[in-house]
C-alpha positions as CSV (number, residue, x, y, z in Angstrom):
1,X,40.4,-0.5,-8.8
2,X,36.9,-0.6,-7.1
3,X,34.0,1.5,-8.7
4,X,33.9,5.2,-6.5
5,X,31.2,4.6,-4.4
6,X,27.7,6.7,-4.9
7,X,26.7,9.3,-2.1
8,X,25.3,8.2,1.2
9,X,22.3,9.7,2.5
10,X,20.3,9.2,5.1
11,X,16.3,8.2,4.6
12,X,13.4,6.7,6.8
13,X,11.4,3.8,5.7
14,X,8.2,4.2,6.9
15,X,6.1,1.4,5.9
16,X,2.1,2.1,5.7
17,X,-1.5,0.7,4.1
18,X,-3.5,2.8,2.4
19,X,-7.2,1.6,2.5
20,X,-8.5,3.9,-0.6
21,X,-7.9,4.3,-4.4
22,X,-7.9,7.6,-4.0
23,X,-4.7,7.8,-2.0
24,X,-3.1,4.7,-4.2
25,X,-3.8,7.2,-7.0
26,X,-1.7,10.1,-5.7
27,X,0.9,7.5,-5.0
28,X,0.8,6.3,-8.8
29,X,0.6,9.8,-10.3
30,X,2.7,12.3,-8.2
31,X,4.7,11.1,-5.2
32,X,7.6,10.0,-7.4
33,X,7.7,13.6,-9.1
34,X,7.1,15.3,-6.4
35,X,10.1,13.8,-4.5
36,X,12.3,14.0,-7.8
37,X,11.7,17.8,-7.2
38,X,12.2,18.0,-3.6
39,X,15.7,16.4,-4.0
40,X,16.4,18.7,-6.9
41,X,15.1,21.7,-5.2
42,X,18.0,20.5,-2.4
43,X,20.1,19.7,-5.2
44,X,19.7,23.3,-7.4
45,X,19.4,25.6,-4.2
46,X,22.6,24.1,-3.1
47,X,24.2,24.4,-6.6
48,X,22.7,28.3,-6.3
49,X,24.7,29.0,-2.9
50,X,21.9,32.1,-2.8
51,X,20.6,32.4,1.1
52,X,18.1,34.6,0.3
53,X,17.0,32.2,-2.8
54,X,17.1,29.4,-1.0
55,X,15.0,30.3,1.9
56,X,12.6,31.8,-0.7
57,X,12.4,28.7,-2.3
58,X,11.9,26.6,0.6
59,X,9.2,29.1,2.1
60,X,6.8,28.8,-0.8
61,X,7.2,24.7,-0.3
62,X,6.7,24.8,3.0
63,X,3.6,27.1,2.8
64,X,2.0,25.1,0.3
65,X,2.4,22.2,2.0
66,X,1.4,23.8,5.3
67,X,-1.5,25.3,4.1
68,X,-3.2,22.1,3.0
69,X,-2.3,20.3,5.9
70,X,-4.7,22.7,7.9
71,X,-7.2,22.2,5.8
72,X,-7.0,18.8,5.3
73,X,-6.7,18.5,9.3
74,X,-9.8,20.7,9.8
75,X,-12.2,18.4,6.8
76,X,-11.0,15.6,8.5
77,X,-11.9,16.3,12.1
78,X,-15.1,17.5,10.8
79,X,-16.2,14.2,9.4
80,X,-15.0,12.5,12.7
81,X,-17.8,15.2,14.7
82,X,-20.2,14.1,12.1
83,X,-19.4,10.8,12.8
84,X,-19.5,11.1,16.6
85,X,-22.7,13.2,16.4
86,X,-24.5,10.1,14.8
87,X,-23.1,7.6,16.8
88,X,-21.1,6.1,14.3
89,X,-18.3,4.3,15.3
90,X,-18.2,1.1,12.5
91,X,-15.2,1.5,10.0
92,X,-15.3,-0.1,6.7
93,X,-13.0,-2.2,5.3
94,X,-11.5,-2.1,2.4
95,X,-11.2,-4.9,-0.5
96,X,-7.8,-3.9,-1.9
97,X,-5.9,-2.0,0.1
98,X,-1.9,-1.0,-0.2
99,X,0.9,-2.1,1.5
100,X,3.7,0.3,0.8
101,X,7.3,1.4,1.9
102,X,7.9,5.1,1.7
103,X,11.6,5.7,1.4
104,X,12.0,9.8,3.1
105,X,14.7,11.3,1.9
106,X,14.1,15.1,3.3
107,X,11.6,16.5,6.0
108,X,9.1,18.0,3.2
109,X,9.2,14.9,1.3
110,X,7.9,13.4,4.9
111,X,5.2,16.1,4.8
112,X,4.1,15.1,1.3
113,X,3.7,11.4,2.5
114,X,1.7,12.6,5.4
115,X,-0.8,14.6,3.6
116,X,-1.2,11.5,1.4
117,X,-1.9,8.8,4.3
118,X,-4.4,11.8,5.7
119,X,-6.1,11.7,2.6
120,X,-6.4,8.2,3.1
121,X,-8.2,8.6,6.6
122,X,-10.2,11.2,5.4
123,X,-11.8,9.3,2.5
124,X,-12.1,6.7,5.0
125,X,-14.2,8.7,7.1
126,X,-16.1,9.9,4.0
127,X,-17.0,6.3,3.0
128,X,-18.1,5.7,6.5
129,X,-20.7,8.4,6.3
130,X,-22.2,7.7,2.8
131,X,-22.1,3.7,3.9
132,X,-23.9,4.5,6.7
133,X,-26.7,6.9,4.8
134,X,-25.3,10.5,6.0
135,X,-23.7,11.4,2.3
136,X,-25.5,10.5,-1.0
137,X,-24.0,9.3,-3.7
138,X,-22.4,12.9,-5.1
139,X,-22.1,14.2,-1.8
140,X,-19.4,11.4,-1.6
141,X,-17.9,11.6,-4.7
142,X,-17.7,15.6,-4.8
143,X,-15.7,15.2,-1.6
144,X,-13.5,12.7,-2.1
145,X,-12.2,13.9,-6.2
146,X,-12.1,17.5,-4.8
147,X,-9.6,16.4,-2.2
148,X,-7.8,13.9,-4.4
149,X,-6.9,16.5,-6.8
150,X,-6.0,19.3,-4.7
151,X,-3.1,17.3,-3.2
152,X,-2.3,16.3,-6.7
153,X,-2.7,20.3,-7.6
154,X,-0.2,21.0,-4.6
155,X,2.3,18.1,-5.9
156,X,2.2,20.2,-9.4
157,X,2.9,22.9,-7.5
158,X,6.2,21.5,-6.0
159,X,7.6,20.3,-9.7
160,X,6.9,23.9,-11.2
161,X,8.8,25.5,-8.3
162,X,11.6,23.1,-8.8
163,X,12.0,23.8,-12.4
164,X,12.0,27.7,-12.2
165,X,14.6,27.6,-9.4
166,X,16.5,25.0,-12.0
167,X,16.1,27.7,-14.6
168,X,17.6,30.1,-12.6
169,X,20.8,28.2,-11.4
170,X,21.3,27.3,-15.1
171,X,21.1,31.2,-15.9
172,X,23.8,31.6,-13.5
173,X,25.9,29.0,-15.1
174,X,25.3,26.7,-12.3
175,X,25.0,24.0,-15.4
176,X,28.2,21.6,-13.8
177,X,26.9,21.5,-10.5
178,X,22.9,20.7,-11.3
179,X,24.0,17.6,-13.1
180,X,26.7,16.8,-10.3
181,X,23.7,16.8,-7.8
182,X,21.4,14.8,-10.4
183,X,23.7,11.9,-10.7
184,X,23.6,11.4,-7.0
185,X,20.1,11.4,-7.3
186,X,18.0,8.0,-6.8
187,X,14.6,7.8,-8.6
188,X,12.9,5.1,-6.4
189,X,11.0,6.9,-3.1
190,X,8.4,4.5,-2.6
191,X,8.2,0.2,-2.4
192,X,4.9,-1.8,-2.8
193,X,5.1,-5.0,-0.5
194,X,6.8,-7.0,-2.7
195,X,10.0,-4.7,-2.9
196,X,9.3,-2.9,-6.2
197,X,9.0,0.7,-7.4
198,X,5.3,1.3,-7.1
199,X,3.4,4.4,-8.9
200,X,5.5,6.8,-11.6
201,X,1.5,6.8,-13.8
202,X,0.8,9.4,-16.3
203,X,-0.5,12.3,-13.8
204,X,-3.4,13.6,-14.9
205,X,-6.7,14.9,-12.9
206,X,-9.8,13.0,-13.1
């Protein structure tokens, strides 16, 4: 008899390069945790069956993500005015840039990967300025590890959300169906060039 087959779901692979370090780093320490929550979030609210829980749920995601993307959209069209105000229009490039696959499995997982690759352009933007004499050498590196580890501060976010909504499905015996949902879960979101899982580090601010 043939092996029952696993669930089918639909993703996008949405291949990308990341110029900076700072944006391989959220890669390596949250965007595999972060989209292990998002699936479980889909996995528990579903298990829950709760409307008003799971629109609750998915409002505070969406809001945190939202939120940040404004502000990241706002710092980075300031840096482009600074740019144009200066006449800058050279862009560096990079020495070791990132060629990687992001597999999207849900529409805020999608939003998490976009924050990331503006993070990317942003620091870009940032090193343009201090390459070309406009930031000094903290001015620089205040901006680009404040930035850095907010998005890794919203990823945080995203788990702890997941796990209280897990706690409460457990505390309404929702145990059977969790661990239903988990087994159908697939751990690898993101593929360097070469096909492998890339990231999963220790994630810890620096």
């Amino acid at each position: 008899m043939p092996a029952p087959r696993g669930y089918s779901r639909p993703e996008f692979h949405v291949p990308v390069t990341l110029q900076s370090a700072h944006a391989h780093r959220v890669v390596g320490r949250s965007l595999i945790r972060v989209a292990r929550a998002l699936y479980g979030i889909d996995v528990v609210l579903h298990a829950i069956g709760d409307a008003r829980q799971m629109e609750e749920v998915e409002g505070l995601v969406d809001g945190l993500l939202g939120a940040f993307a404004e502000r990241l959209d706002a710092e980075i069209a300031r840096v482009e005015a600074l740019k144009s105000a200066n006449g800058i229009a050279a862009v560096p490039r990079y020495t070791n840039p990132s060629r990687v696959t992001f597999r999207i499995s849900s529409p805020q997982l999608s939003q998490y990967a976009n924050l990331i690759q503006a993070l990317d352009r942003l620091t870009v933007g940032i090193d343009t300025l201090w390459l070309s004499g406009l930031f000094s050498n903290r001015q620089r590196a205040d901006a680009v590890y404040t930035w850095r580890n907010e998005l890794l501060s919203v990823g945080r976010r995203i788990v702890e959300i997941e796990a209280r909504a897990r706690d409460f499905a457990r505390r309404q015996g929702k145990d059977a169906e969790i661990a239903a949902g988990d087994a159908a879960a697939t751990s690898v979101v993101v593929m360097d060039e070469q096909g492998e899982l890339a990231g999963d580090e220790e994630e810890v601010a620096t």
